[in-house]
One Martini backbone bead per residue (centre of mass of N, CA, C, O) as a GRO file, in nm:
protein
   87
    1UNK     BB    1  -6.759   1.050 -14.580
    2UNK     BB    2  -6.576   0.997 -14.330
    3UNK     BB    3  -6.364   0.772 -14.500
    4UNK     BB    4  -6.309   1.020 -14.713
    5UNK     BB    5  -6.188   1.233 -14.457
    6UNK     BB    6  -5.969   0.998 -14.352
    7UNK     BB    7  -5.804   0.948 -14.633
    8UNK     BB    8  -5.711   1.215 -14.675
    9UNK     BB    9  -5.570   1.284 -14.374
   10UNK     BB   10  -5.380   1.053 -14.419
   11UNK     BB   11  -5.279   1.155 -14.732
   12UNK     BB   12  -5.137   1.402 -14.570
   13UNK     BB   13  -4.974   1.332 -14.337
   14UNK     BB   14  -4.771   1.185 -14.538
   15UNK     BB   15  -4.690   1.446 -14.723
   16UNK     BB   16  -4.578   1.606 -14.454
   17UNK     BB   17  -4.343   1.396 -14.441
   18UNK     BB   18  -4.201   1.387 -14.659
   19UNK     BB   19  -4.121   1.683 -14.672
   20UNK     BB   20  -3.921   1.687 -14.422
   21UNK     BB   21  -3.754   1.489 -14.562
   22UNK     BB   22  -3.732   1.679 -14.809
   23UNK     BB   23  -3.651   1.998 -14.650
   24UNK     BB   24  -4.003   2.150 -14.646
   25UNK     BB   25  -4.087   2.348 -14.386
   26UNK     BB   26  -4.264   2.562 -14.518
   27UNK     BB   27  -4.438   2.364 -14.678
   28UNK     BB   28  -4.546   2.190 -14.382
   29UNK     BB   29  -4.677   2.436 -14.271
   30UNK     BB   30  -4.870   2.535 -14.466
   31UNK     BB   31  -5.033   2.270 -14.436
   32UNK     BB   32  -5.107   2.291 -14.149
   33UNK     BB   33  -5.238   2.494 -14.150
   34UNK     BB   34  -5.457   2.456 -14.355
   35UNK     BB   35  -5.576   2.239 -14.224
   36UNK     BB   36  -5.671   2.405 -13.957
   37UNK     BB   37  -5.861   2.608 -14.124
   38UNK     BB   38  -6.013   2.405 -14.258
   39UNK     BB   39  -6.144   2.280 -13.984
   40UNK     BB   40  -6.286   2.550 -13.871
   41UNK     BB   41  -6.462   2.606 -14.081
   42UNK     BB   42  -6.581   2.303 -14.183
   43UNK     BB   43  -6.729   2.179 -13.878
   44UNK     BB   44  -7.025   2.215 -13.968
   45UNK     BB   45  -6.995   1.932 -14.147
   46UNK     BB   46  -6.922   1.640 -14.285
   47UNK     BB   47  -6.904   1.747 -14.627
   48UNK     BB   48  -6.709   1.987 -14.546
   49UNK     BB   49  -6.491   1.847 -14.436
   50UNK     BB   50  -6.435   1.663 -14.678
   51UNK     BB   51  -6.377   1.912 -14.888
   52UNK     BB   52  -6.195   2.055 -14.743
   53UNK     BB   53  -5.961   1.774 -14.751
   54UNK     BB   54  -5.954   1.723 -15.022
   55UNK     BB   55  -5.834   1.994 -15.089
   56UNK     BB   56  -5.583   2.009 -14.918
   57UNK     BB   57  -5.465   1.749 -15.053
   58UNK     BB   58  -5.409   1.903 -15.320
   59UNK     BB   59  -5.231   2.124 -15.231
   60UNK     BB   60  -5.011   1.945 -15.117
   61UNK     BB   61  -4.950   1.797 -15.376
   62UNK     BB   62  -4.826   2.070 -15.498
   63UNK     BB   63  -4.621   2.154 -15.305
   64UNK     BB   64  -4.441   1.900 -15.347
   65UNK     BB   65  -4.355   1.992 -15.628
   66UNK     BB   66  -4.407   2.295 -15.539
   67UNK     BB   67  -4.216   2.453 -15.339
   68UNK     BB   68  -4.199   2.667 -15.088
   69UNK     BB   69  -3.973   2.923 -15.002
   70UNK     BB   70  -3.904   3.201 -14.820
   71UNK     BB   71  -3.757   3.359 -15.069
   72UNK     BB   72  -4.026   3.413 -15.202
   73UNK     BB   73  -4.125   3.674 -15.008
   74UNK     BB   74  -3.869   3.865 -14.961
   75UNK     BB   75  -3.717   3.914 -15.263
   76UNK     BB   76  -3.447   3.742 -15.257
   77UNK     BB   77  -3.179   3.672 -15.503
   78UNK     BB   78  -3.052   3.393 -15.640
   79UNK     BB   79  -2.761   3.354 -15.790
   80UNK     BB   80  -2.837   3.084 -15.943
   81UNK     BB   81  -3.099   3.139 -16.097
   82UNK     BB   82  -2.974   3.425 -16.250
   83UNK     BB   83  -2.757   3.234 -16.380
   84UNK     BB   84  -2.649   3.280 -16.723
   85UNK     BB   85  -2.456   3.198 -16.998
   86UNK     BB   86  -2.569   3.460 -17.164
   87UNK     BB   87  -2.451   3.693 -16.984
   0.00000   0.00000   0.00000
């Protein structure tokens, strides 16, 4: 179990350094926070710990495909995205 949740975490860290690469810094504090929170609840037992680090990783993983940007909460809108050739 714990070399399970070495593995995890090991492939969460490289996930975050890609994300860094691909220059999406908003997604890589996000999982760096669920990291750490993850790590405060499930401290109390080493299947708990491997549990939440597996779901971390899977997060991690959504995470790179779908990144969130900073103005997905502002609420502000961007004009290439809302721009259709149909308007």
């Amino acid at each position: 179990m714990i070399a399970l949740a070495g593995i995890a975490i090991f492939i969460n860290f490289l996930l975050i350094i890609q994300k860094i690469k691909k220059w999406q810094y908003f997604s890589a504090i996000l999982d760096i926070l669920a990291l750490w929170i993850t790590t405060i609840m499930f401290a109390g037992t080493y299947s708990g710990m491997a549990a939440g680090y597996i779901g971390n990783m899977l997060f991690s993983i959504y995470l790179l495909f779908n990144p969130m940007y900073i103005d997905d909460f502002t609420g502000e809108e961007d004009n290439d995205k809302n721009n259709s050739i149909f308007d």
